[in-house]
PAVEXPA-124317 format. One record per residue (C-alpha): residue number from 1; x, y, z. Coordinates in steps of 0.5 Angstrom, whole numbers, plus 500, padded with zeros to 3 digits. Example, Ala and Ser with C-alpha at 12.3 -4.5 7.8 and 13.67 -1.06 7.14 Angstrom:
# PAVEXPA-124317
(1, (525, 491, 516))
(2, (527, 498, 514))
# end
This chain:
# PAVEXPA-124317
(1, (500, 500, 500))
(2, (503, 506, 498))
(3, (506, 511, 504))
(4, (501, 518, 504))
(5, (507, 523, 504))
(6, (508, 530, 505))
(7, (513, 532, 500))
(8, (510, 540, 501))
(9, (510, 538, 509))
(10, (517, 539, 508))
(11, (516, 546, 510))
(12, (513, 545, 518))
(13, (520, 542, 519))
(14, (525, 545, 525))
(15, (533, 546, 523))
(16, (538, 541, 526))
(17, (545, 543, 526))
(18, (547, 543, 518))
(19, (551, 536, 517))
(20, (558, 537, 519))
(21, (564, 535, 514))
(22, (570, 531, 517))
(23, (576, 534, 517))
(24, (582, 531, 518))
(25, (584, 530, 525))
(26, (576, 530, 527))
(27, (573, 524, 530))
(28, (568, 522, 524))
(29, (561, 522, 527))
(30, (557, 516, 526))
(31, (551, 515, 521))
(32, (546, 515, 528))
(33, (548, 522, 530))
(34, (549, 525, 524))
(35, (542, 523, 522))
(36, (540, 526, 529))
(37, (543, 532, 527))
(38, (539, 533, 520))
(39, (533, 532, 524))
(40, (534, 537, 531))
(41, (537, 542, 526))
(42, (529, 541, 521))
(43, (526, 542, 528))
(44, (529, 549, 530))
(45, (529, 550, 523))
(46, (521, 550, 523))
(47, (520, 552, 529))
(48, (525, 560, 528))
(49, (521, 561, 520))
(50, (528, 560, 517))
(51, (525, 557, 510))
(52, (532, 556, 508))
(53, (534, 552, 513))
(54, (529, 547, 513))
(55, (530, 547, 505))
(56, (537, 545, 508))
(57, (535, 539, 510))
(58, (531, 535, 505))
(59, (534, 531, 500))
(60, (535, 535, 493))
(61, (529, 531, 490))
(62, (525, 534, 495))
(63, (528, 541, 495))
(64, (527, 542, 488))
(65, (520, 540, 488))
(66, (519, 545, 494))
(67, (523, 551, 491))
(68, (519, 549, 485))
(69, (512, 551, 488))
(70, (515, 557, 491))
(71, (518, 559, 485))
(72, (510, 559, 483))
(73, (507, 563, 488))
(74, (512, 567, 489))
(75, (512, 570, 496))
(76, (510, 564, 501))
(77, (508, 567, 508))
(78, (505, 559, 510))
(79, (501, 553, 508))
(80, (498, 548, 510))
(81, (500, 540, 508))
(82, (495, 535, 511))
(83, (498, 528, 515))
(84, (492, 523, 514))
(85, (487, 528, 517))
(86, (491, 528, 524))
(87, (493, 535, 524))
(88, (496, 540, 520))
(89, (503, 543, 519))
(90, (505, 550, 517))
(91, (511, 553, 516))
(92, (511, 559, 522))
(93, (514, 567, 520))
(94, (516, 567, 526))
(95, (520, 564, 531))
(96, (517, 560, 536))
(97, (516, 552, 539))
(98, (510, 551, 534))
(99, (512, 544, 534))
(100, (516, 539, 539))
(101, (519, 532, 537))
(102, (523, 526, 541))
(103, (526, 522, 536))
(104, (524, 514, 539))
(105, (528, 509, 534))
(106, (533, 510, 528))
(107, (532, 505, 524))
(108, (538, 504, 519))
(109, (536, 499, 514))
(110, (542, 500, 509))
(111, (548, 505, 507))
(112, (542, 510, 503))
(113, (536, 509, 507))
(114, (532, 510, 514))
(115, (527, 511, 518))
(116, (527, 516, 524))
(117, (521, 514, 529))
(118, (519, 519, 532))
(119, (513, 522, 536))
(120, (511, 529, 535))
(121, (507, 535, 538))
(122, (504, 540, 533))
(123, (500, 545, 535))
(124, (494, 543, 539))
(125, (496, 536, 537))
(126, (500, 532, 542))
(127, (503, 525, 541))
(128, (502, 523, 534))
(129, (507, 518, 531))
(130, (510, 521, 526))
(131, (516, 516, 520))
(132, (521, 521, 518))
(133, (525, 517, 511))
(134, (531, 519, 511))
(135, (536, 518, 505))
(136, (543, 518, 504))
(137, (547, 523, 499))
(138, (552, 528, 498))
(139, (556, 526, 504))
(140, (550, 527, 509))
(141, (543, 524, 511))
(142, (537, 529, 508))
(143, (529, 528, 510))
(144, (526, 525, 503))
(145, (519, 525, 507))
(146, (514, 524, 512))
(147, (508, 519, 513))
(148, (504, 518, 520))
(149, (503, 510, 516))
(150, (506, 505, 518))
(151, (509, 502, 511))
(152, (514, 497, 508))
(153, (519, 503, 508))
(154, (518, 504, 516))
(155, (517, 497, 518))
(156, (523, 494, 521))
(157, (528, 492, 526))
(158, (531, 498, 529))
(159, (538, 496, 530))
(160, (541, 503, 533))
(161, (536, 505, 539))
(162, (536, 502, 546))
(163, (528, 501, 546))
(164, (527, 495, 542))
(165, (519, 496, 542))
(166, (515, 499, 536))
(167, (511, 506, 537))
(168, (505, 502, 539))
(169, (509, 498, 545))
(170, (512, 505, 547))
(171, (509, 509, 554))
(172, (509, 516, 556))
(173, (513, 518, 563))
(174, (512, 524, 565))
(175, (514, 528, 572))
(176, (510, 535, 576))
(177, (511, 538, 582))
(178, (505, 541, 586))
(179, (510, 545, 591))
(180, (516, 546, 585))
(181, (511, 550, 582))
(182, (509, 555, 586))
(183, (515, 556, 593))
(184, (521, 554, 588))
(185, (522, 548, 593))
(186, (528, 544, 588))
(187, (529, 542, 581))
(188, (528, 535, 578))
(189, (528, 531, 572))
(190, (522, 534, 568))
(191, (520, 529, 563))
(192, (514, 527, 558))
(193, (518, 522, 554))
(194, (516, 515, 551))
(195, (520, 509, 554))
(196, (518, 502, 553))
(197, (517, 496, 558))
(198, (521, 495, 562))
(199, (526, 500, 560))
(200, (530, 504, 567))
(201, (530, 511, 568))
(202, (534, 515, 572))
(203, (530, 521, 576))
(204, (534, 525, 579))
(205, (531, 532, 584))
(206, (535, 537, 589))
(207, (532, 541, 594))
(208, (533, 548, 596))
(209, (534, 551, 603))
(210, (528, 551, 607))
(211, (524, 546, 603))
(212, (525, 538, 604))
(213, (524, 532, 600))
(214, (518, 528, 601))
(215, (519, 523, 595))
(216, (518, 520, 588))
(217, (510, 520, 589))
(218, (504, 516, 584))
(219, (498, 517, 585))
(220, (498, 520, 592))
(221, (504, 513, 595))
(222, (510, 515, 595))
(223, (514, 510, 591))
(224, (521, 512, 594))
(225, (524, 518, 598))
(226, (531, 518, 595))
(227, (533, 524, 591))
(228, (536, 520, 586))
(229, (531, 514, 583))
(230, (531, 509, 578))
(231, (524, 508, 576))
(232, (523, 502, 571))
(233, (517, 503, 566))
(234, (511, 499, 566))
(235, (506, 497, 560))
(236, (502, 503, 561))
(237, (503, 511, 561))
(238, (505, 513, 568))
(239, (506, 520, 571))
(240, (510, 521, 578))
(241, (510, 527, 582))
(242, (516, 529, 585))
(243, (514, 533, 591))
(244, (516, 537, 596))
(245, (514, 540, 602))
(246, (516, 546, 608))
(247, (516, 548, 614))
(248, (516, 555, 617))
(249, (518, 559, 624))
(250, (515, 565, 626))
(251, (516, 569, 632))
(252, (512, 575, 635))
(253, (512, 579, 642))
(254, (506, 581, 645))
(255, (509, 587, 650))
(256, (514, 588, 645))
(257, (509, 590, 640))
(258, (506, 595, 646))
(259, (511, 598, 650))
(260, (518, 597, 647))
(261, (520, 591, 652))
(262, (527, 590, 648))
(263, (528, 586, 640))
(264, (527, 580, 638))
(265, (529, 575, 633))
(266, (524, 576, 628))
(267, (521, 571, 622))
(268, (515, 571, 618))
(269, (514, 564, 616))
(270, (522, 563, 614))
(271, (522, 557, 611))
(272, (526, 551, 614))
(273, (529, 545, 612))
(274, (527, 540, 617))
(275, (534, 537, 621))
(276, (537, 545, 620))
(277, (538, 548, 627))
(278, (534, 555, 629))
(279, (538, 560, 633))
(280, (534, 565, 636))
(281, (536, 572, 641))
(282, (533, 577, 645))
(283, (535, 583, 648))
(284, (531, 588, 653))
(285, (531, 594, 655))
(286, (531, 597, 662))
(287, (526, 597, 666))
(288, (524, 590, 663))
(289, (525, 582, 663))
(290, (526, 577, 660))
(291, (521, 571, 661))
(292, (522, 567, 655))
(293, (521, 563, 649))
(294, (514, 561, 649))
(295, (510, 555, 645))
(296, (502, 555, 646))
(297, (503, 559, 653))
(298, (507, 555, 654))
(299, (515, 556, 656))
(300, (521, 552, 652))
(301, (526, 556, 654))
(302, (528, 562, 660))
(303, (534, 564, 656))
(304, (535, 570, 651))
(305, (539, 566, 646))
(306, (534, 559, 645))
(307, (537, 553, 640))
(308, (533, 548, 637))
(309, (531, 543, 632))
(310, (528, 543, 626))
(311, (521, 539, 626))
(312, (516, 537, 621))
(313, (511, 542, 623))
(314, (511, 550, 622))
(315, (512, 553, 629))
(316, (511, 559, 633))
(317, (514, 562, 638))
(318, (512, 569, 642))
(319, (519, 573, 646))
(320, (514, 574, 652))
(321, (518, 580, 656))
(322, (515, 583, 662))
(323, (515, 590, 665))
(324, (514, 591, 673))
(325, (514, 598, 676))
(326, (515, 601, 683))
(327, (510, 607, 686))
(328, (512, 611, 692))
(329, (506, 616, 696))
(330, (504, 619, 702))
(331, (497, 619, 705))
(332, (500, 623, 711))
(333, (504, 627, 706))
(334, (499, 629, 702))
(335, (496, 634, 707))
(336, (502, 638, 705))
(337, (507, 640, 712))
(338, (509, 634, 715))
(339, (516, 631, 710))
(340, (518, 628, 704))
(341, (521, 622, 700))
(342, (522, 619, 694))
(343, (517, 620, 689))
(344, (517, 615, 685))
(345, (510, 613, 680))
(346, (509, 607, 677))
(347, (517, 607, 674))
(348, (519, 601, 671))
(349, (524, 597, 674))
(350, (527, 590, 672))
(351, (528, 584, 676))
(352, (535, 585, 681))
(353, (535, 592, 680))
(354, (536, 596, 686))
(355, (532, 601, 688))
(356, (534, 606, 693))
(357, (528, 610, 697))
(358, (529, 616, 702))
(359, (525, 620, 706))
(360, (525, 626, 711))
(361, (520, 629, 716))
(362, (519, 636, 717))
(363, (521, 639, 724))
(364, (516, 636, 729))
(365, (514, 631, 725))
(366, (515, 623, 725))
(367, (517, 618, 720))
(368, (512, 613, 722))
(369, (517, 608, 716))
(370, (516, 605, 709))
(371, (510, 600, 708))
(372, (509, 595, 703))
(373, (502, 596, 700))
(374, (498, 589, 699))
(375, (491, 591, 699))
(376, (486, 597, 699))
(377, (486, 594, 706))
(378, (493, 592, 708))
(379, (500, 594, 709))
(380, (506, 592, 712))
(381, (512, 596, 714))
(382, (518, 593, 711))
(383, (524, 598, 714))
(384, (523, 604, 719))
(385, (530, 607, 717))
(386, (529, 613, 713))
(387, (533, 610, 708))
(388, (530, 605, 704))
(389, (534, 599, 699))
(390, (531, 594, 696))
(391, (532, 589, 690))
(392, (526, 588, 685))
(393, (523, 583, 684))
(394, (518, 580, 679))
(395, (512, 585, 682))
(396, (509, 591, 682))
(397, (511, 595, 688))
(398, (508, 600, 692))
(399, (512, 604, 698))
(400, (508, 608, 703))
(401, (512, 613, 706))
(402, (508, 615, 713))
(403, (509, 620, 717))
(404, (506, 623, 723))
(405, (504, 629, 726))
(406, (502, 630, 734))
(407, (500, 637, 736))
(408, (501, 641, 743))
(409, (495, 647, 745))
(410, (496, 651, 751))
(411, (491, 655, 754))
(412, (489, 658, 760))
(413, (483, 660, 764))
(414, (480, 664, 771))
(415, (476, 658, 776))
(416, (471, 662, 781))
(417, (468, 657, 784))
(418, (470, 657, 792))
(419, (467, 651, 793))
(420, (471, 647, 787))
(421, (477, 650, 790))
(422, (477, 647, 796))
(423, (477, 639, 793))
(424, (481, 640, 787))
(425, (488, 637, 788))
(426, (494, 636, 783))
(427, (493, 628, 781))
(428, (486, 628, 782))
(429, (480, 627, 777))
(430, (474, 631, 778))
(431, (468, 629, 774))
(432, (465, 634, 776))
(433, (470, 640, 775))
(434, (466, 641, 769))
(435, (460, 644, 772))
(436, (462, 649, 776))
(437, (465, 656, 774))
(438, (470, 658, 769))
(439, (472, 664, 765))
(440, (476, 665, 759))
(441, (483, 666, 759))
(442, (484, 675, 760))
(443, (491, 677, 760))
(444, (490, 680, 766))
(445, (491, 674, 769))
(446, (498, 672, 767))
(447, (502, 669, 762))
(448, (503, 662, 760))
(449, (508, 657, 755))
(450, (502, 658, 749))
(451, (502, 653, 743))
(452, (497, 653, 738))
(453, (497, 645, 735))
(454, (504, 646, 734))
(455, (507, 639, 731))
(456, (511, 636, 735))
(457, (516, 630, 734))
(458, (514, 625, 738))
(459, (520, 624, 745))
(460, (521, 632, 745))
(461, (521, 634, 751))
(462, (516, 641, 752))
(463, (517, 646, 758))
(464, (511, 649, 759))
(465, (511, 655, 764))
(466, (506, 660, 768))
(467, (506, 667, 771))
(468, (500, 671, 775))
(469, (499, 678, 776))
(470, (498, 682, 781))
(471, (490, 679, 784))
(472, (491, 673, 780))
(473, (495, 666, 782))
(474, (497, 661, 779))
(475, (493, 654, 781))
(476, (495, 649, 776))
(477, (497, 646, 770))
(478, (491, 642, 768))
(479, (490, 636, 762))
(480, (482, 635, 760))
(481, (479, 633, 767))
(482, (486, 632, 771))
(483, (491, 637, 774))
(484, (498, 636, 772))
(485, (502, 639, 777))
(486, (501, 646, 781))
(487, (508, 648, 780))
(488, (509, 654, 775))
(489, (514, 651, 771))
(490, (512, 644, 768))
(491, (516, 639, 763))
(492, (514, 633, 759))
(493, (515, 628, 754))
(494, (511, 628, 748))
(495, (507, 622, 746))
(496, (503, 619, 741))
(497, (498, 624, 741))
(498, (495, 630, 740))
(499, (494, 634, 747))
(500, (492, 641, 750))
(501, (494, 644, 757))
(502, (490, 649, 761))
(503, (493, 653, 766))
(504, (489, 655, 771))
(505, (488, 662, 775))
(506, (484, 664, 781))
(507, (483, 671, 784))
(508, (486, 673, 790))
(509, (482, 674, 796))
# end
């Protein structure tokens, strides 16, 4: 049956590398070689528009009868040449991969003829067997036709190809990769090539950093997890996956977000390869701590520098810092003349640091100590030195600095009722004093010590002194409802409290 050619067809074909001549001292190529080379050469050819390099690589009988038609048309831009209604070929103006072919087998049937099995990509058109018949003449091998038919020139023994099979007996083996494809994990064999049954190939793939190979994969198995694989073809089409995954470290911190607690190593989802070991720091700013590496809340590390090692799970970690502070107040102070301190509000302090606090009474005054604020309701003196230094730890603290203040009143009076004198001893509380008669304090009667709520420190000691007038005298010192003492001259200590004295005056009779 007589093969359908494509004698205008010689137009679709790709420029090989033109048949090179031997010169002398060059290793002469075999006829298996320079046949590959009149075909890669066509195929470039075609796919560049060169229309003189396609010419280049037909036999002259082909050439002729093309340059001929040209010669007829004049300017040929493309035409179309039917291949047994399989698809159509057109010479290309421009460059471009219009077409793509893998040479399958090279059947050299004698020193002038042979046939070149191949499988082509024309266009829309993918995996058509194509027959290139190739004859041998002025030195070189050159394309006399093409066919997609099977005929007594292109069935044959092969006898200078690996694969053994005919085209029938040929299965497609393909690569892809999910993750190659969008994160750059690594490279691989990228193939979609024919082999025949039982043929071997070797699949080979590398891993960029951050990324890890998981393995060759068919169908969702994986069939191995070797980066470098031979696979040996089955009799069916087969695609292997070879895939890839990663990993990610993130950290962040809460506080440092917010109050500039210190710096941190920072990764947003950083992609790690499993096995790499991962160093993170921190550091911290005054007046705050380090609590460490967390993971979920909870701590893998109380150090500021934390190493580990990569695992097969993305991981976040939180610097978690924190910042206690230190307060100082006087609710005694805040009446405005009773001392001063160290005046501190809410001043961020780190765990360890020393804190110094001082404080000062005015004159009369007392320093009651330094206490410790628990609660709304509870306190706890901690040093009752005016000087206080402690170090700080992992809490807030608030100081109370109190003082105290005790006053002295003096003030003086006239008794006048005769009765009352008559029973009033030093020492002596009498309830009923209140009863009888008294006047207000005239200057005329005298004079005493006076003191106004005069603060004074407790542990002074206070003299108080009265003098009488003439038709006054003198009867005592007296607190509340008790005379103190007859004398004029009175000396004591002062306590803790508040306290008034009285001196009192009778008239003379």
């Amino acid at each position: 049956m007589k093969t359908k050619k494509i004698s205008l067809l010689l137009i679709l074909v790709l420029l090989i590398a033109t048949t090179m001549l031997i010169s002398c001292g060059e290793e002469r190529k075999n006829n298996n070689e320079l046949i590959e080379e009149r075909i890669n050469l066509f195929l470039t050819s075609y796919n560049d528009g060169d229309m003189d390099a396609v010419m280049s690589c037909l036999d002259a009988k082909s050439r002729n009868a093309l340059q001929a038609i040209m010669n007829i048309f004049g300017d040929i831009t493309g035409f179309e040449i039917d291949l047994s209604d399989l698809f159509s070929l057109g010479i290309a103006t421009s460059s471009g991969d219009f077409m793509k072919l893998d040479i399958i087998n090279i059947n050299i049937k004698d020193s002038k003829n042979a046939v070149v099995t191949t499988k082509m990509d024309l266009g829309y058109t993918k995996g058509t067997i194509v027959y290139f018949i190739m004859v041998y003449e002025n030195e070189g091998w050159y394309i006399s036709d093409m066919t997609d038919k099977k005929s007594d020139n292109t069935n044959s023994t092969p006898t200078t190809n690996d694969n053994n099979n005919d085209a029938e007996n040929l299965y497609t083996l393909s690569t892809y990769s999910y993750t190659d494809e969008h994160g750059n994990a690594g490279a691989y064999s990228e193939l979609n090539k024919s082999y025949s049954s039982g043929e071997c190939v070797t699949l080979t793939a590398t891993v960029n950093s951050g990324y890890n190979f998981e393995g060759w994969f068919i169908n969702g198995t994986c069939i191995s997890e070797d980066l470098n694989f031979v696979y040996k073809m089955k009799s069916s089409d087969v695609s292997l996956e070879a895939r890839y995954s990663y990993y990610t470290v993130s950290t962040y911190s809460d506080t440092d977000d917010h109050s500039q607690a210190g710096i941190f190593t920072e990764f947003n989802s950083k992609k790690i390869s499993i096995g790499e070991t991962v160093t993170l720091t921190a550091t911290v700013n005054d007046g705050y701590n380090f609590e460490g590496w967390y993971i979920n809340d909870i701590c893998v590390s109380n150090d500021p520098t934390y190493k580990f090692t990569m695992k097969n799970k993305n991981v976040i970690l939180e610097s978690r810092y924190s910042s206690y502070s230190i307060t100082t107040y006087s609710d005694t102070n805040l009446e405005g003349t009773i001392g001063t301190y160290t005046q501190i509000n809410e001043k961020k302090a780190s765990k360890g640091d020393t804190i110094t606090v001082v404080a000062q009474p005015s004159e009369g005054c007392n320093f009651e100590g330094w206490y410790l604020w628990i609660d709304w309701s509870d306190s706890v003196c901690v040093c009752e030195d005016l000087e206080y230094t402690f170090e700080m730890e992992k809490k807030d603290i608030k100081l109370e600095a109190r003082f105290s203040a005790y006053t002295l009143t003096t003030d003086a009076f006239l008794l006048t009722d005769d009765f009352l004198l008559n029973y009033l001893e030093p020492g002596i509380n009498v309830d009923f004093f209140r009863t009888y008669s008294y006047s207000d304090y005239e200057p005329s009667m005298g004079d005493y010590t006076k003191y106004n709520n005069k603060h004074i420190a407790k542990g002074e000691e206070i003299t108080l002194t009265a003098t009488e007038k003439s038709g006054y005298s003198f009867l005592a010192w007296k607190k509340g409802f008790d005379l103190i003492s007859t004398d004029h001259t009175y000396t004591f200590v002062m306590n803790e409290s508040d306290v008034i004295y009285e001196a009192v005056y009778i008239i003379n009779k």
